[in-house]
C-alpha positions as CSV (number, residue, x, y, z in Angstrom):
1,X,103.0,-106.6,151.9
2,X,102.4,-106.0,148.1
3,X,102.2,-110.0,147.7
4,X,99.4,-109.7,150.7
5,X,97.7,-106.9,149.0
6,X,97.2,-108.6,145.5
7,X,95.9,-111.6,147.1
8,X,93.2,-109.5,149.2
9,X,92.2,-107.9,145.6
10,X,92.2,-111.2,144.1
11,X,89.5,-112.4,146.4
12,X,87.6,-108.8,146.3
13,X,87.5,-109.4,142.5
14,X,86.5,-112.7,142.7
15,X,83.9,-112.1,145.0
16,X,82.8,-109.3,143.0
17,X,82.3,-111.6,140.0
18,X,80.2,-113.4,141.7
19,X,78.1,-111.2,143.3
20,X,77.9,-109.8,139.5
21,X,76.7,-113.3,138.5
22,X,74.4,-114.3,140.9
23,X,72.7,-110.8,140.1
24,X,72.6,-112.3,136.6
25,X,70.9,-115.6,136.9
26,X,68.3,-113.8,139.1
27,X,67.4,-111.4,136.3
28,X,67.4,-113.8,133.8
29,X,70.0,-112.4,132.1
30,X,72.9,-115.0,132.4
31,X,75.7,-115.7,130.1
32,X,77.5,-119.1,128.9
33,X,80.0,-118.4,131.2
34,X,77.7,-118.3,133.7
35,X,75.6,-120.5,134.1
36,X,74.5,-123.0,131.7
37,X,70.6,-122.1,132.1
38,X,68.8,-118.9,132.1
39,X,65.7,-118.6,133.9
40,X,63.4,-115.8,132.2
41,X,60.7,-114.7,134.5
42,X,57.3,-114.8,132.4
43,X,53.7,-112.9,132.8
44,X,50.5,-113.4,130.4
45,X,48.2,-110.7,129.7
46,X,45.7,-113.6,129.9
47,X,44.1,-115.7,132.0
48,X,45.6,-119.7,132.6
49,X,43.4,-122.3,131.4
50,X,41.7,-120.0,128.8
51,X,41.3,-120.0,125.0
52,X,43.8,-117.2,124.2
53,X,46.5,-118.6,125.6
54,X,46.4,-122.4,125.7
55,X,49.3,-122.8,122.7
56,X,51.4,-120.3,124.8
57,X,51.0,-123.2,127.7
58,X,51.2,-126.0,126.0
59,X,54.6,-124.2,124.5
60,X,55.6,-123.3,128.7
61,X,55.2,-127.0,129.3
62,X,57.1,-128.2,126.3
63,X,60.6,-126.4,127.4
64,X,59.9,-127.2,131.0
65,X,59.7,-131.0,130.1
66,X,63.0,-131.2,128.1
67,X,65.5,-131.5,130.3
68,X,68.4,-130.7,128.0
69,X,66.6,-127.2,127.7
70,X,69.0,-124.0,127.9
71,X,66.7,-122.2,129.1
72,X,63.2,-122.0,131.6
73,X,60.9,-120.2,132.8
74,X,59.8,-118.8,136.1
75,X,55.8,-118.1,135.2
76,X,54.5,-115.2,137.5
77,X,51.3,-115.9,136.6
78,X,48.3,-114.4,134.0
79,X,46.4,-110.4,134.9
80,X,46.4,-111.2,138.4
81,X,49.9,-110.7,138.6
82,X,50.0,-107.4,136.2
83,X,47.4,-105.7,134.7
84,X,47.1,-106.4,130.9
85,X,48.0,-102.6,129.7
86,X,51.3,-102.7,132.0
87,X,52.8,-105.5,130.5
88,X,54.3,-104.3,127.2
89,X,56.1,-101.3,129.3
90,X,57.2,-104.2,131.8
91,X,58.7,-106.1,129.1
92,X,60.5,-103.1,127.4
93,X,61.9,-101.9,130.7
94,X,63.2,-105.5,131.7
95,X,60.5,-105.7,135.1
96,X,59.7,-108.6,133.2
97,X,62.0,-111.0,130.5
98,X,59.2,-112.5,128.2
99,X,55.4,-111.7,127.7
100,X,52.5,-113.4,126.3
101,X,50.4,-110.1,125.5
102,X,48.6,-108.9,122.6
103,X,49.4,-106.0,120.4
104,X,46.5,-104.0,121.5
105,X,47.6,-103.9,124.9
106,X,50.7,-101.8,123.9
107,X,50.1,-99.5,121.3
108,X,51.1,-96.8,123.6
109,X,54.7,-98.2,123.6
110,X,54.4,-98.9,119.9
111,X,51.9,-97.1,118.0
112,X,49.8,-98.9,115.4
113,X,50.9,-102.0,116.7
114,X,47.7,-104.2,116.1
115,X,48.0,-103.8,112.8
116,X,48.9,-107.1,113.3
117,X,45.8,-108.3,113.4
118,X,45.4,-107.7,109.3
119,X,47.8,-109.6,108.3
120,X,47.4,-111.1,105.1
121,X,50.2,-113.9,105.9
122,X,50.7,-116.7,108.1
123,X,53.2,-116.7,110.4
124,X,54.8,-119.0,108.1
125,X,55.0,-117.1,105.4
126,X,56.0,-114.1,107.4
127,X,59.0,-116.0,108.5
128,X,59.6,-117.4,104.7
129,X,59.4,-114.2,103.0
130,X,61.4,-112.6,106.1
131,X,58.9,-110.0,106.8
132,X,58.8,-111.4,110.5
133,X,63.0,-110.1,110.5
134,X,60.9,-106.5,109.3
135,X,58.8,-107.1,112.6
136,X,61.4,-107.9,114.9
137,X,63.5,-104.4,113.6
138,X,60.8,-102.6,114.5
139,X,59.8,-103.9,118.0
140,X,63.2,-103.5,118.6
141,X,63.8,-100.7,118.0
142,X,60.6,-98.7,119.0
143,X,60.0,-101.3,122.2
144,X,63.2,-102.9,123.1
145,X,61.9,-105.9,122.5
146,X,62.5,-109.4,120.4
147,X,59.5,-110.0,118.7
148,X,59.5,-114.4,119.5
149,X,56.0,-116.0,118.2
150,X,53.0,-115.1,116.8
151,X,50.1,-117.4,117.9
152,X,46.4,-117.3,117.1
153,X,46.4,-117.0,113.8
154,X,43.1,-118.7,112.1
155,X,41.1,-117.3,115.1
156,X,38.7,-114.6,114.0
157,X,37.1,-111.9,115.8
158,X,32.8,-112.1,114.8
159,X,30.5,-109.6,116.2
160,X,28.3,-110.7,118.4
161,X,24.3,-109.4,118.8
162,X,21.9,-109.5,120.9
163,X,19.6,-107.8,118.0
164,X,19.2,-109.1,114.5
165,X,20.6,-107.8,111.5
166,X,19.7,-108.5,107.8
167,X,22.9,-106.4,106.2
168,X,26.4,-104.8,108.1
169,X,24.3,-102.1,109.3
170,X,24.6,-101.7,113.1
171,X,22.6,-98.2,113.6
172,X,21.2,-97.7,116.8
173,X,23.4,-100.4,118.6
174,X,25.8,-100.1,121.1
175,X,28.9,-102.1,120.9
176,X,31.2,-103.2,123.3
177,X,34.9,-102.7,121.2
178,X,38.9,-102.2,121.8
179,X,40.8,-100.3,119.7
180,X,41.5,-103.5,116.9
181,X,37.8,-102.8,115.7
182,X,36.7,-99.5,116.8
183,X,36.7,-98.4,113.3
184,X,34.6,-101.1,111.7
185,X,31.9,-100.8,114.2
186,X,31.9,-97.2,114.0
187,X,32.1,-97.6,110.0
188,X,28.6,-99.6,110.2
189,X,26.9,-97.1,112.5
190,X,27.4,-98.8,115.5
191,X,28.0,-96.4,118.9
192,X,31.2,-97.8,120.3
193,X,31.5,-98.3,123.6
194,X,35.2,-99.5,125.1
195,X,34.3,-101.7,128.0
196,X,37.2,-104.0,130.7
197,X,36.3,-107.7,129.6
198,X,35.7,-107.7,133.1
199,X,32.6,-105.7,133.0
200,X,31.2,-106.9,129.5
201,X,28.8,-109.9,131.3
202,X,27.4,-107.0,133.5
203,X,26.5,-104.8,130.5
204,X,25.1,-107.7,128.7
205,X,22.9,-108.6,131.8
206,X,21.6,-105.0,132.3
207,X,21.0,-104.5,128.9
208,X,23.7,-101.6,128.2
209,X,25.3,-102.7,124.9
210,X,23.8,-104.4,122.3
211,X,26.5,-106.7,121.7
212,X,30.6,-106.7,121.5
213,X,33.0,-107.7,119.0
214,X,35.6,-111.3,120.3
215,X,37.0,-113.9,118.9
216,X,35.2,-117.4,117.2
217,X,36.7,-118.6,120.4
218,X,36.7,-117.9,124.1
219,X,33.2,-116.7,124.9
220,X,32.3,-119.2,127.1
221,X,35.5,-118.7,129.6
222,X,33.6,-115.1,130.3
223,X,30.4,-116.6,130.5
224,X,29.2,-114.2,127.6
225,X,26.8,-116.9,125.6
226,X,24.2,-116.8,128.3
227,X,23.3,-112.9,127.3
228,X,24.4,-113.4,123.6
229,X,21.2,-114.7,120.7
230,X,23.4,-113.8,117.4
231,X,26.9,-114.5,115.5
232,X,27.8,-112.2,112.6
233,X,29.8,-114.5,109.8
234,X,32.1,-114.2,108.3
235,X,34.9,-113.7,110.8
236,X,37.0,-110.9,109.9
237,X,41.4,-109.9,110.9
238,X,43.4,-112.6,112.4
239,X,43.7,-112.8,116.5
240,X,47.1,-111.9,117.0
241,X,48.7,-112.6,120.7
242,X,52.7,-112.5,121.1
243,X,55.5,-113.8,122.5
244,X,57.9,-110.7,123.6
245,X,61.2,-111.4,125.3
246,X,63.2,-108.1,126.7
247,X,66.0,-107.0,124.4
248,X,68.7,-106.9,126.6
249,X,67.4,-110.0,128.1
250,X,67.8,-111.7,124.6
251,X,71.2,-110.4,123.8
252,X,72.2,-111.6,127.2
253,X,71.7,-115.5,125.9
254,X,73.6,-117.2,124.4
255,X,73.8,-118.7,120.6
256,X,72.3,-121.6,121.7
257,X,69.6,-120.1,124.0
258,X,68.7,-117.9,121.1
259,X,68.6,-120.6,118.4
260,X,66.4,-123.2,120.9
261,X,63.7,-120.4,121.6
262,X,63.2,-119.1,117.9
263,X,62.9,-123.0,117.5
264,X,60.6,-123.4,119.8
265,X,58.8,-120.3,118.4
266,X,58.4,-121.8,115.3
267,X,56.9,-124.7,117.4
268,X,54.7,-122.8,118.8
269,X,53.7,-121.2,116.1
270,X,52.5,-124.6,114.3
271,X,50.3,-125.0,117.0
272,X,47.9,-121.9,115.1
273,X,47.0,-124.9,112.9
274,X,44.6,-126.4,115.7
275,X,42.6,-123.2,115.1
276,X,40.5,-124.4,112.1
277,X,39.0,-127.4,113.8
278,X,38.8,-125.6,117.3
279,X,36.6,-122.9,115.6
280,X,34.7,-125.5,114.3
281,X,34.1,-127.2,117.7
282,X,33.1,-123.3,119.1
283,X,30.9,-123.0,116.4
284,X,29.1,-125.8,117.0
285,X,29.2,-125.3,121.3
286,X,27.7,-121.3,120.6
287,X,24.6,-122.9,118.4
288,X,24.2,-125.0,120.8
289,X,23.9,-122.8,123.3
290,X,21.4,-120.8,121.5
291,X,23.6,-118.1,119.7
292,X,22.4,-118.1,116.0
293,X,24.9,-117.7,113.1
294,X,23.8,-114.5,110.7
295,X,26.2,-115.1,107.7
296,X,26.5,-112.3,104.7
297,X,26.6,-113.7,101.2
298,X,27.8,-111.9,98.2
299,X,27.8,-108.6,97.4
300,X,26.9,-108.2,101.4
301,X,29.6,-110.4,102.3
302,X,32.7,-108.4,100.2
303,X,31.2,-105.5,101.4
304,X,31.7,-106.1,105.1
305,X,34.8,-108.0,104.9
306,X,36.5,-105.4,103.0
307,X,34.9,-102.5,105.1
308,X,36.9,-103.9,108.0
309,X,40.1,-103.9,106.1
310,X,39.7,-100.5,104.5
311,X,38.3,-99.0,107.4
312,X,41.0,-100.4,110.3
313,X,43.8,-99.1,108.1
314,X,42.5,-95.7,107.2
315,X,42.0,-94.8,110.9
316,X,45.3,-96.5,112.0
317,X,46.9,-94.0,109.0
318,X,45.5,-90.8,110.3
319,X,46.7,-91.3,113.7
320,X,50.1,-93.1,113.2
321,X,50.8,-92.2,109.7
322,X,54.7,-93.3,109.5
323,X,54.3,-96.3,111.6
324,X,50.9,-97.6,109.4
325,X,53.0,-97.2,106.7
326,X,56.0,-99.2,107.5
327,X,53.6,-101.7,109.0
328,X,51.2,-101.8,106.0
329,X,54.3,-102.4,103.5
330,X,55.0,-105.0,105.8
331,X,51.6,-106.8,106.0
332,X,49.4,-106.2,103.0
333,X,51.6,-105.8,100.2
334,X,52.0,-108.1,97.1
């Protein structure tokens, strides 16, 4: 009877086991011993076959073609599937493994977060001088979350007009912003208006801002050049869009998973190189399409770049003073 009772627990255990690791490949969260490939599920806070997040595609694709790959992805799909300012709590809390989603969206989870955007180093050099290990502490430990890729770098939010201006003064106008330029606009006179990209073509048609801030690239996936006439250069921060992977999701993998998706995100990551000759082309597609280029020269020039520098980090101090510093050491020191 004792022998028939061990065997019964046995096969309770065992079935147990793998009840526990079917669980585990379904989350994503799967273990060597496992199975041999995890399977993150994967949302963008943008939408497929745009200009924000073609790198983070091209990067989806590359692991999905290598056969040998330890891990994959099971893509939910872009805002359609989650709204943008849900995503970095979905990725904390493990609804979601991995995000492509841009500090801004998050700041709630992680105050001061798009601080990011003033960078004064590449990716690269993040990485070399291991301030990107500084990063990752911090996501982790404020957002439960590994910190993967930064992409977008090189692409540079402008202002865009639809009344001329002959120096950064923007009194009287009223701008379409998020919170990565609120500041600066506000710094320049401009009233700030903080409009769902959804709705900027409407306001732009009807006449109810003046203009918006966005990146050299990317306006004509919105449709925004055909109520656009100018381009303030030069372009100012760095576009920042990440790669966030749940932290119990990434201490579930294993060595190898780890090491072939921070290799992958130094891949990726490469890929901001493309940006210099893509701005160019976007340049060149916005004069086309009418939108005239208003560039500041010297004393005008230093005055407007380093009004959005000064500006952006004195507002992000006074309302996240212990964060902005940590982040600031991080990202504009010497």
């Amino acid at each position: 009877m004792d022998n028939n009772k061990g065997v019964f627990i046995l096969k309770l255990d065992t079935r147990l086991i793998t009840a526990i690791g079917t669980a585990l490949v379904s989350a994503g969260l799967v273990t060597q011993a496992v199975a041999d490939t995890a399977t993150l599920r994967t949302v963008s806070a943008f939408t497929p076959g745009t200009a924000i997040p073609h790198t983070f595609e091209q990067f989806l694709d590359e692991v999905e073609s290598d056969a040998d790959a330890p891990v994959k992805f099971n893509f939910l799909g872009g805002p359609e599937t989650m709204p943008p300012f849900q995503i970095g709590n979905a990725v904390s809390t493990g609804v979601v493994d991995m995000a492509f989603v841009t500090s801004a969206f998050y700041t709630s989870q992680l105050p001061a977060a798009h601080a990011l955007n003033l960078t004064r180093y590449s990716p690269e050099e993040l990485r070399e001088t291991g301030r990107f290990e500084q990063l990752q502490e911090m996501w982790r430990e404020q957002m439960n979350v590994h910190y993967l890729a930064y992409t977008n770098y090189g692409n540079r939010y402008h202002l865009y007009l639809n009344e001329p201006v002959e120096t950064p003064d923007l009194d009287g106008l009223r701008m379409r912003i998020t919170p990565v330029y609120r500041a600066f606009v506000e710094a320049m006179g401009g009233e700030a208006a903080q409009t769902p990209p959804g709705e900027v073509y409407t306001a732009l048609e009807r006449g109810t801002v003046d203009g918006y801030g966005w990146p050299i690239q990317g306006i004509f996936d919105l449709g925004w050049q055909e109520h656009t006439q100018y381009r303030l250069d030069p372009g100012f921060y760095h576009v920042e869009v990440g790669v966030l992977v749940n932290q119990d999701t990434w201490e579930g993998l294993t060595d190898e998973q780890r090491e072939y998706l921070t290799e992958k995100a130094v891949w990726l990551e490469g890929l901001n190189d493309q940006n210099e000759q893509i701005n160019a082309e976007e340049a060149r597609r916005q004069a086309d399409a009418g939108i005239e280029a208003i560039e500041f020269e010297g004393e005008a020039r230093e005055r407007y770049l380093e009004m959005a520098y000064e500006v952006q980090w004195e507002r992000l101090s006074q309302e996240h003073a212990e964060n902005t510093e940590r982040l600031k050491a991080i990202l504009d020191s010497d």
